[in-house]
PDB file of the backbone (N, CA, C, O) and the ligand in Angstrom, with CONECT records:
HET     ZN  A 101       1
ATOM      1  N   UNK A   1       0.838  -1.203   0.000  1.00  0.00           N
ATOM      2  CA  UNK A   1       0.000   0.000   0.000  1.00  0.00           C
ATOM      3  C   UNK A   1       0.866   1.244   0.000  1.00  0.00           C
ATOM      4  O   UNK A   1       0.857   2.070   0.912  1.00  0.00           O
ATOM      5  N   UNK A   2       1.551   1.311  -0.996  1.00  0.00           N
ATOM      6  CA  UNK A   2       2.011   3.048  -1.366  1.00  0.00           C
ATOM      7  C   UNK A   2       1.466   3.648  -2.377  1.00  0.00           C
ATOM      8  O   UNK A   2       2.265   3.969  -3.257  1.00  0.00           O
ATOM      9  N   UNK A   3       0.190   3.955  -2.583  1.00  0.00           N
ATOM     10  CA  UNK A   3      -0.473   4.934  -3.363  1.00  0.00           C
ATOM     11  C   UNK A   3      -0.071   6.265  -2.827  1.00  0.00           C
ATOM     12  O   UNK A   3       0.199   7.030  -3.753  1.00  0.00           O
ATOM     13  N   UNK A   4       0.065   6.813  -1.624  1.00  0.00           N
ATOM     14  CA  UNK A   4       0.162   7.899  -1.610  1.00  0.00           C
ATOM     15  C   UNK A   4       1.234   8.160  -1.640  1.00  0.00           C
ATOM     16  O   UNK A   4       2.066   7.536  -0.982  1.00  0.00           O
ATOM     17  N   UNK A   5       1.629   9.500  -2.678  1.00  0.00           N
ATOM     18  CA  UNK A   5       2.919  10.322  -2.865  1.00  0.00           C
ATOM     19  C   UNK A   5       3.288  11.033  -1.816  1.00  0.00           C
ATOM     20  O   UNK A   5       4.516  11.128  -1.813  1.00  0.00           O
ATOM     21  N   UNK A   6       2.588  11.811  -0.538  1.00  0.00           N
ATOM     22  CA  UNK A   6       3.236  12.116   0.550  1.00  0.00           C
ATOM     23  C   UNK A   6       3.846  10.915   1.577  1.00  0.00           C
ATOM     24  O   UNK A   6       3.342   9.867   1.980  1.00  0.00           O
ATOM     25  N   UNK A   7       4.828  11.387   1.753  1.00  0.00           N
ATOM     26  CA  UNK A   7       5.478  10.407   2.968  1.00  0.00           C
ATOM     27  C   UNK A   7       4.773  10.223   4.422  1.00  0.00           C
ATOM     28  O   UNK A   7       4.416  11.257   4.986  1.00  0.00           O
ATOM     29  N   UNK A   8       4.582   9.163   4.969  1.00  0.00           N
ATOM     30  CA  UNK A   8       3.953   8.917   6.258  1.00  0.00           C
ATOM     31  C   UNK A   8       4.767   9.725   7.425  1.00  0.00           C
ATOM     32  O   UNK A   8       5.998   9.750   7.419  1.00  0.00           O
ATOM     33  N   UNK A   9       4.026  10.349   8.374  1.00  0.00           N
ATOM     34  CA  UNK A   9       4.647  11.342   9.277  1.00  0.00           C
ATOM     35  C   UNK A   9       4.215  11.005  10.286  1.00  0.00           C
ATOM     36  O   UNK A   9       3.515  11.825  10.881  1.00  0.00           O
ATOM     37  N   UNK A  10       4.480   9.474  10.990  1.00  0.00           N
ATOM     38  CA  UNK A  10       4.849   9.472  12.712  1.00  0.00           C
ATOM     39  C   UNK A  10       2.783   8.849  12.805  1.00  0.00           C
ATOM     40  O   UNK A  10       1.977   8.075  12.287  1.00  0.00           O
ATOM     41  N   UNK A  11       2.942  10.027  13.976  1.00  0.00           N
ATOM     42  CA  UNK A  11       1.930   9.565  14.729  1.00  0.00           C
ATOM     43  C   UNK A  11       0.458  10.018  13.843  1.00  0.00           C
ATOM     44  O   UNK A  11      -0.558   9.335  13.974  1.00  0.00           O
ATOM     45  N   UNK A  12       0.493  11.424  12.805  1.00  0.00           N
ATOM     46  CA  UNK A  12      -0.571  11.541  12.129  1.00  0.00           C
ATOM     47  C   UNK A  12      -0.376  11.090  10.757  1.00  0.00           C
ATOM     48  O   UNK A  12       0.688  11.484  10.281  1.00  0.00           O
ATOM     49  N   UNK A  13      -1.224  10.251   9.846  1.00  0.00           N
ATOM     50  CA  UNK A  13      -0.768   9.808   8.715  1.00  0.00           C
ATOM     51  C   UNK A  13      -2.028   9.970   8.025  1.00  0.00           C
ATOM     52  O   UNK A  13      -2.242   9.043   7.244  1.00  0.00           O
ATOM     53  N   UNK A  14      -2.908  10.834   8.065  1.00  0.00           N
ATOM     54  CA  UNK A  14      -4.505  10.366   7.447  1.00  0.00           C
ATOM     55  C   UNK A  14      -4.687  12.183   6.734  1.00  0.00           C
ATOM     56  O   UNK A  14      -4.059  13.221   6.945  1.00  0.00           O
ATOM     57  N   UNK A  15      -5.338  11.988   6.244  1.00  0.00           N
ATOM     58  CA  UNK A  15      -6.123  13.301   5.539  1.00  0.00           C
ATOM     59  C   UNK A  15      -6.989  13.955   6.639  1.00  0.00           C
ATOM     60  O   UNK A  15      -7.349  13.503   7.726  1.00  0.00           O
ATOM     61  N   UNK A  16      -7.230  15.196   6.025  1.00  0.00           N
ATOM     62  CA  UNK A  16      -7.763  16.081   7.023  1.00  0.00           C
ATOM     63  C   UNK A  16      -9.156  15.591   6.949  1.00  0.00           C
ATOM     64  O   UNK A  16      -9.627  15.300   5.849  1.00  0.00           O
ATOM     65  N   UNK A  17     -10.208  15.419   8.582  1.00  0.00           N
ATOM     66  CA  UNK A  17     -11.441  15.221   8.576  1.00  0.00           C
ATOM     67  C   UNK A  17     -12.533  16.670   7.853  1.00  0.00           C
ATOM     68  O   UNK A  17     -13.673  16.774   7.400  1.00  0.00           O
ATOM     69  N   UNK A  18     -11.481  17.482   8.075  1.00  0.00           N
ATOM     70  CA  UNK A  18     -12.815  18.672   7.415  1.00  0.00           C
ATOM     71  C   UNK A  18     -12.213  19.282   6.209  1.00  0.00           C
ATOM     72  O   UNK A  18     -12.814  20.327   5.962  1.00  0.00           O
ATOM     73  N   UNK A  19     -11.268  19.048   5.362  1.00  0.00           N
ATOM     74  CA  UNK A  19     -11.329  19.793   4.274  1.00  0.00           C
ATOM     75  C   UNK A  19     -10.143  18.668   3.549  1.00  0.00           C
ATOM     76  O   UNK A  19      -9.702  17.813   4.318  1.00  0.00           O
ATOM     77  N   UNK A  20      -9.689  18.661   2.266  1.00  0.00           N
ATOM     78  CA  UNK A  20      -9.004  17.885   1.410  1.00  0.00           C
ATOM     79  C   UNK A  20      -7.926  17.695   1.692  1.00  0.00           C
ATOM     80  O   UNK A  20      -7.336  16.754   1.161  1.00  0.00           O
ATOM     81  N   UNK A  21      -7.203  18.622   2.745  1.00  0.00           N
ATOM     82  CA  UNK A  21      -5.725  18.816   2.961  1.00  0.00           C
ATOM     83  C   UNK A  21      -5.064  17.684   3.217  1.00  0.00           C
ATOM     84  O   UNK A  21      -5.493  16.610   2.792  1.00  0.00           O
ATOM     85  N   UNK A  22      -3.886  17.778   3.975  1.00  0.00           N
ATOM     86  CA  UNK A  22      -3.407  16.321   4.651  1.00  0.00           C
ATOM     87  C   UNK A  22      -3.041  16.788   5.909  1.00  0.00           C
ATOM     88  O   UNK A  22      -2.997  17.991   6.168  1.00  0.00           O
ATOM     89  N   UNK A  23      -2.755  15.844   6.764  1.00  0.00           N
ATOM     90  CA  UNK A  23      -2.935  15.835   8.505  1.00  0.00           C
ATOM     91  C   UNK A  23      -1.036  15.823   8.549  1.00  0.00           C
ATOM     92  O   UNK A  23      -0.441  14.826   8.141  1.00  0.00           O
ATOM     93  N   UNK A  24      -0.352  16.915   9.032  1.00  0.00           N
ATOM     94  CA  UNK A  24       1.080  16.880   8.965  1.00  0.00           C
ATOM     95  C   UNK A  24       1.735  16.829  10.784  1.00  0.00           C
ATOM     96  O   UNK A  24       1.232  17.278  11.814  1.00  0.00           O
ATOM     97  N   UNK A  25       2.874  16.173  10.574  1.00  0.00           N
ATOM     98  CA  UNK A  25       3.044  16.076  12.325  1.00  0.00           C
ATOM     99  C   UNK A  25       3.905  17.383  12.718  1.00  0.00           C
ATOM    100  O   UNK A  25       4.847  17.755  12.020  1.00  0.00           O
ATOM    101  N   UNK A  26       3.564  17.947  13.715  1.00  0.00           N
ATOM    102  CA  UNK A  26       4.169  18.919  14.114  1.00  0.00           C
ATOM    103  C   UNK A  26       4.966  18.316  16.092  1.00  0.00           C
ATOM    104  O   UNK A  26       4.574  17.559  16.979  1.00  0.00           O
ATOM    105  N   UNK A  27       5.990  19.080  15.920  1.00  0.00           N
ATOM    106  CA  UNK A  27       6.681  18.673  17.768  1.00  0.00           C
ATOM    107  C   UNK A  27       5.886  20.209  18.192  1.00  0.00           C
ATOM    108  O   UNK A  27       5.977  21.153  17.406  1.00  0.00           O
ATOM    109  N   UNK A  28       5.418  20.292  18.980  1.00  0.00           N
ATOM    110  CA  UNK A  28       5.141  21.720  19.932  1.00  0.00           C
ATOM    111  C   UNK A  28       6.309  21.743  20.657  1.00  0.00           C
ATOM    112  O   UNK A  28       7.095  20.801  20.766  1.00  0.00           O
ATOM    113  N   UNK A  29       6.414  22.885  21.174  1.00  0.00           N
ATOM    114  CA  UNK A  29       7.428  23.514  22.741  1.00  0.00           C
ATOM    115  C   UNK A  29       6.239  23.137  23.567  1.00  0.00           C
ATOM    116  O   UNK A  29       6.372  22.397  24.542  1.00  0.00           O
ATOM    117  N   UNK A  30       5.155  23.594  23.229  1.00  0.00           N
ATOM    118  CA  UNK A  30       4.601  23.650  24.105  1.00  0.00           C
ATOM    119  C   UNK A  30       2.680  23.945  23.814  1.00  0.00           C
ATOM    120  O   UNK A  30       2.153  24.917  23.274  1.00  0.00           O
ATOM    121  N   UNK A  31       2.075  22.808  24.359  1.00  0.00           N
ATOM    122  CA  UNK A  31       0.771  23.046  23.355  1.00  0.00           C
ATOM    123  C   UNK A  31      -0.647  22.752  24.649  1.00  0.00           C
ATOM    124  O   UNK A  31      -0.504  21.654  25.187  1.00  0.00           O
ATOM    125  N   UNK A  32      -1.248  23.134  24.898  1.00  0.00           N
ATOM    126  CA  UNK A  32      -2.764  23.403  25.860  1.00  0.00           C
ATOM    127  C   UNK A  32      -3.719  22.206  25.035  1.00  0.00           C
ATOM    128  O   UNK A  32      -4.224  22.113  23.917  1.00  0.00           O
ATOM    129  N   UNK A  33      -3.680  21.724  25.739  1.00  0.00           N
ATOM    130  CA  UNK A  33      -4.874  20.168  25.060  1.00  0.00           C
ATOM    131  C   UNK A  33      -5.435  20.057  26.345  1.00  0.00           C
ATOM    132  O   UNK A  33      -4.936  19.803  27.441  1.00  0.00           O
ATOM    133  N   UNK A  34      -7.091  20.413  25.807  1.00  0.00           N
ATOM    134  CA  UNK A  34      -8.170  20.294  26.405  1.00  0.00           C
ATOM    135  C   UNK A  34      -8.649  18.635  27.626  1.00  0.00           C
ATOM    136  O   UNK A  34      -9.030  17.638  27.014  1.00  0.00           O
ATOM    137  N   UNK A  35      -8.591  18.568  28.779  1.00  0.00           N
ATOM    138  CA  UNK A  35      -8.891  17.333  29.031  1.00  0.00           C
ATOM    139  C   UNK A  35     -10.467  16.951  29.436  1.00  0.00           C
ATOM    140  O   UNK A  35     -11.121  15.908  29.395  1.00  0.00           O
ATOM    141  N   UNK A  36     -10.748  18.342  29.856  1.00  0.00           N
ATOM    142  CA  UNK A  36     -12.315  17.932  30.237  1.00  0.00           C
ATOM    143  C   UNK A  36     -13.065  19.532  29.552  1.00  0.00           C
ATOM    144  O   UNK A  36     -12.604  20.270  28.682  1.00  0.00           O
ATOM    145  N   UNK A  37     -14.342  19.655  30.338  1.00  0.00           N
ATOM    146  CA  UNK A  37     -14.960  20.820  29.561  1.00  0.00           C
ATOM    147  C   UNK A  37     -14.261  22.289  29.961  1.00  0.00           C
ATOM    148  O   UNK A  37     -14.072  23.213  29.170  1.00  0.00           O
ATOM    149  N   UNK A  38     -13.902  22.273  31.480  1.00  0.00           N
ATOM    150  CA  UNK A  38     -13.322  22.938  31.912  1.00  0.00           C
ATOM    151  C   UNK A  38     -11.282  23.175  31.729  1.00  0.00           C
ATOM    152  O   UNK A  38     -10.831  24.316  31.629  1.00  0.00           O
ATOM    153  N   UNK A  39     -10.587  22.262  31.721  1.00  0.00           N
ATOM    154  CA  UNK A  39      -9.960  22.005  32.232  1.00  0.00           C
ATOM    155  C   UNK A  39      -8.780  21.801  31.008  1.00  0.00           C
ATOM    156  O   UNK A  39      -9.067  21.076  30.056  1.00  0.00           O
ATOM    157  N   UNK A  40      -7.405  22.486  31.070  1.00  0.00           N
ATOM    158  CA  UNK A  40      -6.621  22.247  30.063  1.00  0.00           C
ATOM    159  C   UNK A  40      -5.405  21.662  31.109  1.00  0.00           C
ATOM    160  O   UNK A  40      -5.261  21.747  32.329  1.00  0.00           O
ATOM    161  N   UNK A  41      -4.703  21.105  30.162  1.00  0.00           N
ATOM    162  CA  UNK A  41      -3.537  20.739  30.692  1.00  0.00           C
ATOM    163  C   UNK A  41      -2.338  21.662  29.305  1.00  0.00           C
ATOM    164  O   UNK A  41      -2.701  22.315  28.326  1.00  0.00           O
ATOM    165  N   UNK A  42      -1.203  21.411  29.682  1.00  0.00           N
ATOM    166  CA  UNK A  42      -0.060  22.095  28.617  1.00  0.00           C
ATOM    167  C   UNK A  42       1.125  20.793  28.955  1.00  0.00           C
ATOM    168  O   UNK A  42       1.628  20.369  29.996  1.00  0.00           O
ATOM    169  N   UNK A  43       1.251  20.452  27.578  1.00  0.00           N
ATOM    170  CA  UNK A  43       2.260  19.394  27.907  1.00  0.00           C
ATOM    171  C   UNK A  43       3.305  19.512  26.571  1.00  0.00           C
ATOM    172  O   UNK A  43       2.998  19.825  25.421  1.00  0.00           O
ATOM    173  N   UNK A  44       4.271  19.256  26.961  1.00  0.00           N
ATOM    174  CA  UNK A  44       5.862  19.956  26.522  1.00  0.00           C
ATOM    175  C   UNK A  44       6.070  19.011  25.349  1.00  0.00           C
ATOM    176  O   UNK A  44       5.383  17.990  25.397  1.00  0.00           O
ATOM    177  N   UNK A  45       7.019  19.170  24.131  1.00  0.00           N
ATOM    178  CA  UNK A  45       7.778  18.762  23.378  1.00  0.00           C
ATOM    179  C   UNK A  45       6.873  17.514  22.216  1.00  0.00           C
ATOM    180  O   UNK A  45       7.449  16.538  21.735  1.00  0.00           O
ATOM    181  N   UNK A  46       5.217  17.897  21.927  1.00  0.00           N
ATOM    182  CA  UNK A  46       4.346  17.026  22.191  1.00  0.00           C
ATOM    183  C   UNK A  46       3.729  17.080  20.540  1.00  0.00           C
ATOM    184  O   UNK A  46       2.916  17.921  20.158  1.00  0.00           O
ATOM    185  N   UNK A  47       4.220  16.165  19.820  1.00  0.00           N
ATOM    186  CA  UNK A  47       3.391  15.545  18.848  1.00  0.00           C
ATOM    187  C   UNK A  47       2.417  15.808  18.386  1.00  0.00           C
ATOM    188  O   UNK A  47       1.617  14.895  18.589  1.00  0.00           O
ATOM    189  N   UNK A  48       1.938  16.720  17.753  1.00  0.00           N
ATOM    190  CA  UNK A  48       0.592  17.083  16.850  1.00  0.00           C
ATOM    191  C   UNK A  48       0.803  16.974  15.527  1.00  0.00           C
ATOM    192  O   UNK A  48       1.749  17.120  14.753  1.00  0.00           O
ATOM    193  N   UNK A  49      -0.771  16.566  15.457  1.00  0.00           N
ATOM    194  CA  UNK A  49      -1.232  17.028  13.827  1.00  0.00           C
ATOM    195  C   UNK A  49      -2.195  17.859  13.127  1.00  0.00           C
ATOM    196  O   UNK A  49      -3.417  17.720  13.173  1.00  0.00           O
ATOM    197  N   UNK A  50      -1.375  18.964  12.302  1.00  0.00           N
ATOM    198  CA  UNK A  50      -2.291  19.623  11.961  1.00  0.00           C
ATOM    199  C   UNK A  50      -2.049  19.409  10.244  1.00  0.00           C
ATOM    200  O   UNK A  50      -1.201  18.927   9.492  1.00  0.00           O
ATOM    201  N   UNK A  51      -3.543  20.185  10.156  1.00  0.00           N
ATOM    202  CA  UNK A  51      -3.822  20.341   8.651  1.00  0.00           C
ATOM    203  C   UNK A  51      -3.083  21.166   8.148  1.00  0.00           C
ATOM    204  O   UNK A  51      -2.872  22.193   8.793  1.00  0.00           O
ATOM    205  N   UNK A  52      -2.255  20.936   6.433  1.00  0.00           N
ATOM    206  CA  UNK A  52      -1.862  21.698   6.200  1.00  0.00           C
ATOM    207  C   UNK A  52      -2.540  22.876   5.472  1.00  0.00           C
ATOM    208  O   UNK A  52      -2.106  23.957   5.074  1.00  0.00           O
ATOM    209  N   UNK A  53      -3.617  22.360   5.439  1.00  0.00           N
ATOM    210  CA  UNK A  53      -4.618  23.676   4.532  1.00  0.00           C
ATOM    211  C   UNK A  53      -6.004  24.514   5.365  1.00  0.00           C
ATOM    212  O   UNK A  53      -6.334  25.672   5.109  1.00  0.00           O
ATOM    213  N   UNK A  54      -6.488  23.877   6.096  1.00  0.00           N
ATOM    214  CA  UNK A  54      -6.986  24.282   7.409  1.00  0.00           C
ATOM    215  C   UNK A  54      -6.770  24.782   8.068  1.00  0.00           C
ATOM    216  O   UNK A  54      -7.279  25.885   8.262  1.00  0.00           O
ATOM    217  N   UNK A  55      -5.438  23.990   9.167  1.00  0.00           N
ATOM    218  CA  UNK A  55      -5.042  24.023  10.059  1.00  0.00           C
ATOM    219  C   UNK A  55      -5.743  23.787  11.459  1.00  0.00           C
ATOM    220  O   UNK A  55      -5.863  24.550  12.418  1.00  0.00           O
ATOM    221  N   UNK A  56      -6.187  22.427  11.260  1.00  0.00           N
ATOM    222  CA  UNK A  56      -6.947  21.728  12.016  1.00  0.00           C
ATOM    223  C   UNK A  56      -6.295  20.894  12.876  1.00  0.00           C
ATOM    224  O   UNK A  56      -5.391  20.151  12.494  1.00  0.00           O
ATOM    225  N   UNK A  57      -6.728  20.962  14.159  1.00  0.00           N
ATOM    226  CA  UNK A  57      -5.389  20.362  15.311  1.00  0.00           C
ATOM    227  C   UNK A  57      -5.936  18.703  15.376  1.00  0.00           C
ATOM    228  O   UNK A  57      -7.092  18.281  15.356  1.00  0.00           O
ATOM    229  N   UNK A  58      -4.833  18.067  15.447  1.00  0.00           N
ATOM    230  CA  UNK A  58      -5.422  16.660  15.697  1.00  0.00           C
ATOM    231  C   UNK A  58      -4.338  16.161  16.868  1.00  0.00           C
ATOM    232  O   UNK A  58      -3.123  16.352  16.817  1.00  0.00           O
ATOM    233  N   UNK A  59      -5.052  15.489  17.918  1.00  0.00           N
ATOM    234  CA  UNK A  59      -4.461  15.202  18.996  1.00  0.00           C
ATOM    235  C   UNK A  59      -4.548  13.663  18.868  1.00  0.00           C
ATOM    236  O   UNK A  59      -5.725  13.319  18.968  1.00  0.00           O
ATOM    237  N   UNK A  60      -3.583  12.456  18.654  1.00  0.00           N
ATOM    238  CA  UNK A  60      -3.118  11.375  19.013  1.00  0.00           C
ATOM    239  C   UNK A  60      -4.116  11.028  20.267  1.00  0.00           C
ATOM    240  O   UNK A  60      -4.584  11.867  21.037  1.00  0.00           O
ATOM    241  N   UNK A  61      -4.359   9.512  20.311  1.00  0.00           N
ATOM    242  CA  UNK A  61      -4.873   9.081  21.609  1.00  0.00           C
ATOM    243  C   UNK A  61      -3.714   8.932  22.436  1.00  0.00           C
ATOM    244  O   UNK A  61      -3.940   9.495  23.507  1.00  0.00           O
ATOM    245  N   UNK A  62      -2.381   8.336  22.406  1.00  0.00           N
ATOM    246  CA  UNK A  62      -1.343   8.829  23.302  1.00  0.00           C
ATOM    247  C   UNK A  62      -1.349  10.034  23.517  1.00  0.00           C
ATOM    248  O   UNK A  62      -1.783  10.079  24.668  1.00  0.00           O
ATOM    249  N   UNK A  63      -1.269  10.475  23.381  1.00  0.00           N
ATOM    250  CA  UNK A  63      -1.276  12.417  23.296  1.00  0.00           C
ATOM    251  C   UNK A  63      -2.392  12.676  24.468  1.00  0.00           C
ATOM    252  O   UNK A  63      -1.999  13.246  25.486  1.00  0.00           O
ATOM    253  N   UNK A  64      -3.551  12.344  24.384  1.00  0.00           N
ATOM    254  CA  UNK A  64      -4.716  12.612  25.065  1.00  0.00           C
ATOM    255  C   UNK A  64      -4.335  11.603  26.447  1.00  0.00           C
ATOM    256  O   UNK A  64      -4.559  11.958  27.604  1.00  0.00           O
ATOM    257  N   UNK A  65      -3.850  10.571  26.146  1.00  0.00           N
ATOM    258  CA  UNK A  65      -3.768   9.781  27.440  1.00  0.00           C
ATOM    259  C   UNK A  65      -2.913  10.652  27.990  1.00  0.00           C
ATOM    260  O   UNK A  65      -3.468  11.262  28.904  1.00  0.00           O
ATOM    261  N   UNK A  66      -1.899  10.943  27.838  1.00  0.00           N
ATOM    262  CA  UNK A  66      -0.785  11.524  28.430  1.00  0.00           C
ATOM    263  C   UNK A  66      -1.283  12.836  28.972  1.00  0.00           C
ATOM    264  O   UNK A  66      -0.550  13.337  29.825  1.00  0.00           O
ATOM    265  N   UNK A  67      -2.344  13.479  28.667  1.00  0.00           N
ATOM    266  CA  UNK A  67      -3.138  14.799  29.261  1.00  0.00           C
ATOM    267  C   UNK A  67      -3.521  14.470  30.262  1.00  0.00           C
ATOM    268  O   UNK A  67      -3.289  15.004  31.346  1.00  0.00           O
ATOM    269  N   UNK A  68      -4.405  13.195  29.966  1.00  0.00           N
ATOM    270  CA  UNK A  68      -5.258  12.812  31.251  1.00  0.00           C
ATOM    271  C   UNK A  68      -4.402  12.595  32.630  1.00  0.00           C
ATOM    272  O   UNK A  68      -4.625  12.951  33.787  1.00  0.00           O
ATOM    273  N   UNK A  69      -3.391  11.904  32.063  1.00  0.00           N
ATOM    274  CA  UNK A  69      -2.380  11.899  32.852  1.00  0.00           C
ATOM    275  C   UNK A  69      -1.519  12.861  33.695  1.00  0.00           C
ATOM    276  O   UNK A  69      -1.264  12.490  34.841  1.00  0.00           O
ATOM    277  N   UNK A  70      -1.076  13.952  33.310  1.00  0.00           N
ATOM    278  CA  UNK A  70      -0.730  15.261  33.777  1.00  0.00           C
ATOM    279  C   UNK A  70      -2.021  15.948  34.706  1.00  0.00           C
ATOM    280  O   UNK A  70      -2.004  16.388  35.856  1.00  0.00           O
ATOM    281  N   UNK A  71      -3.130  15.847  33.712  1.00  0.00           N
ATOM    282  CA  UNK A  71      -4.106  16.314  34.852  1.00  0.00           C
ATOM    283  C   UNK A  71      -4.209  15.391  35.729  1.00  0.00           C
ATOM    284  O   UNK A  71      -4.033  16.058  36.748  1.00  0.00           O
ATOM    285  N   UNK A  72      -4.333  14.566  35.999  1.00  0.00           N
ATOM    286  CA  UNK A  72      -4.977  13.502  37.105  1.00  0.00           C
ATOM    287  C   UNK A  72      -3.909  13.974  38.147  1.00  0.00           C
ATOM    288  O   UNK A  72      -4.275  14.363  39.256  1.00  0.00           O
ATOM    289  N   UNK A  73      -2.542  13.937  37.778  1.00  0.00           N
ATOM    290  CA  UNK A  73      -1.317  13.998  38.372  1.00  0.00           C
ATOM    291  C   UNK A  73      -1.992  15.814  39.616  1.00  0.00           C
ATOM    292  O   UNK A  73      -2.332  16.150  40.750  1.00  0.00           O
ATOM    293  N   UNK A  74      -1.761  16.329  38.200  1.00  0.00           N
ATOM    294  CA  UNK A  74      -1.876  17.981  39.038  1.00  0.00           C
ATOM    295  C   UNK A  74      -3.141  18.365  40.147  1.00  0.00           C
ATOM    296  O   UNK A  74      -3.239  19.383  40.834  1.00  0.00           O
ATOM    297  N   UNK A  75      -4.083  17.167  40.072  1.00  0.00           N
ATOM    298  CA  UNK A  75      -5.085  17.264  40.689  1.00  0.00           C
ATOM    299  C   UNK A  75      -5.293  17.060  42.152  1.00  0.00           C
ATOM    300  O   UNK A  75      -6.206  17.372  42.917  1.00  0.00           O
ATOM    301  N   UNK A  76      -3.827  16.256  42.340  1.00  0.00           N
ATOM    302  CA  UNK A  76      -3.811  15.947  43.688  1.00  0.00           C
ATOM    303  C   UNK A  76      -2.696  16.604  44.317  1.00  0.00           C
ATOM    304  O   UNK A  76      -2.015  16.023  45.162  1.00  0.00           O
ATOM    305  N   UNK A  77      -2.460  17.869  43.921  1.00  0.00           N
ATOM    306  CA  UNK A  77      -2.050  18.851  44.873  1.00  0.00           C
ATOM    307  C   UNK A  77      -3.332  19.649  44.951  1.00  0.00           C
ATOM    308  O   UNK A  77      -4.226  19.940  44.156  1.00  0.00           O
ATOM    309  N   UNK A  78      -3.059  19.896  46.274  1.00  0.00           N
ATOM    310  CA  UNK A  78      -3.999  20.646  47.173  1.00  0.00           C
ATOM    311  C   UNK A  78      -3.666  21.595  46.711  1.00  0.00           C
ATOM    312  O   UNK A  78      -2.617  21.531  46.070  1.00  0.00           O
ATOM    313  N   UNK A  79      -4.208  22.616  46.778  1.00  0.00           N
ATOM    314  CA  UNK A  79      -4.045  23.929  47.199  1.00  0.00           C
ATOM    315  C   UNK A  79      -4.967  24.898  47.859  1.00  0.00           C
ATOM    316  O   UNK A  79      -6.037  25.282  47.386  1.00  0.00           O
ATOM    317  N   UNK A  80      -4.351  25.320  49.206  1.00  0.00           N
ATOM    318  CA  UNK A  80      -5.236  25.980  50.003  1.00  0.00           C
ATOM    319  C   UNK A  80      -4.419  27.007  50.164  1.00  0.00           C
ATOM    320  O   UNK A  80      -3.190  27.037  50.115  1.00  0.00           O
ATOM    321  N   UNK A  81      -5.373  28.050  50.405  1.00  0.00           N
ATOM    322  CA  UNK A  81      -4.561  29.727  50.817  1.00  0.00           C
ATOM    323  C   UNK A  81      -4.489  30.072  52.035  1.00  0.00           C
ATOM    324  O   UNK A  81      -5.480  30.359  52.707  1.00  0.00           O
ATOM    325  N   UNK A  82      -3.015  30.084  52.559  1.00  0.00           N
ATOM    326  CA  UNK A  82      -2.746  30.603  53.833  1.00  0.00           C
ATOM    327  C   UNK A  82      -2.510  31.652  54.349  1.00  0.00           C
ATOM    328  O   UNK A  82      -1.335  31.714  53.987  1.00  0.00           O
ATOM    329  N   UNK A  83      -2.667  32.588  54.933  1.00  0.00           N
ATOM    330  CA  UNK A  83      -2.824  33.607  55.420  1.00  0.00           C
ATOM    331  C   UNK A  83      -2.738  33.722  56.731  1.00  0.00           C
ATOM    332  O   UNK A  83      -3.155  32.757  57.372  1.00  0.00           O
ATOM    333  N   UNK A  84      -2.106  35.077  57.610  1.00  0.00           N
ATOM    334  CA  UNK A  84      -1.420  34.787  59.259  1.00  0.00           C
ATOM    335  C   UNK A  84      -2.925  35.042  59.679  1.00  0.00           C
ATOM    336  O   UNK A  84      -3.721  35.674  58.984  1.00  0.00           O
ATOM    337  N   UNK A  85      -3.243  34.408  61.042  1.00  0.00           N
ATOM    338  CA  UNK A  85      -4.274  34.895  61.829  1.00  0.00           C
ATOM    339  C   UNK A  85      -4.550  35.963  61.642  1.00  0.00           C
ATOM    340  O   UNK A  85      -5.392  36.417  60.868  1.00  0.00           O
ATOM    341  N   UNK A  86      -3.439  36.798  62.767  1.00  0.00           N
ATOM    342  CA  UNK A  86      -4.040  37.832  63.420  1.00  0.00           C
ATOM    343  C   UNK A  86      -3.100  39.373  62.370  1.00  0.00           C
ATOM    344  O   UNK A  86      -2.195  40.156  62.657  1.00  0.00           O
ATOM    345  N   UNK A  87      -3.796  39.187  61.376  1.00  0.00           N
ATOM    346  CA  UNK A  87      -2.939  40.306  59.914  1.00  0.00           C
ATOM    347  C   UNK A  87      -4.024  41.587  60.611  1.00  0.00           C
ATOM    348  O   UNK A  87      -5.107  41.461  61.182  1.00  0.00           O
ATOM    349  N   UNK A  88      -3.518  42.357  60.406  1.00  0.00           N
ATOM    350  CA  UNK A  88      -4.025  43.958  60.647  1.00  0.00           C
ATOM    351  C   UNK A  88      -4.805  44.240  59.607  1.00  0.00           C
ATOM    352  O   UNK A  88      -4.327  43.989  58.501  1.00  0.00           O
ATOM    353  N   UNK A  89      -6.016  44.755  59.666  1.00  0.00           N
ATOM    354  CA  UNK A  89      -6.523  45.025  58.622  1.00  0.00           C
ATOM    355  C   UNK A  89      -7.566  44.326  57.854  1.00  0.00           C
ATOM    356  O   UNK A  89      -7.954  44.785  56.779  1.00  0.00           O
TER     357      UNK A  89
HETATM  358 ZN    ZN A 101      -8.024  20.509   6.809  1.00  0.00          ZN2+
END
């Protein structure tokens, strides 16, 4: 199966879902992938695919696991705000 004249690129290898283009792999520094409705995570040095005629983001299911992962991680620090008792004011 080599019909296609572009070369296969890693983790995205498919045509774009919304327009004719093709799905190209990009490394981020640094890229914000959505994990819930609220809730982003930013995870480093990270594998995408976008369209080259669009520019339509496509996130890997590794990619997404690995979010879930960072968030789940960051979730279990607490954070509570401390402040002295007896502050003036
Ligand atoms: Zn596209």
């Amino acid at each position: 199966m080599k019909s296609r004249k572009r070369k296969a690129n890693g983790l995205y290898e498919h045509p774009c879902a919304y327009c004719h283009g093709w799905v190209q792999c990009k490394v981020k520094e640094r890229e914000a992938i959505r994990v819930t409705k609220a809730d982003y995570v930013i995870l480093e040095n990270v594998p995408i695919g976008i369209c080259d005629t669009c520019n339509a983001r496509y996130y890997h299911a590794s990619v997404l696991t690995r979010a879930e992962k960072v968030h789940e991680k960051g979730r279990r620090k607490v954070q509570v705000p401390v402040g002295p008792y007896d502050e003036a004011g």
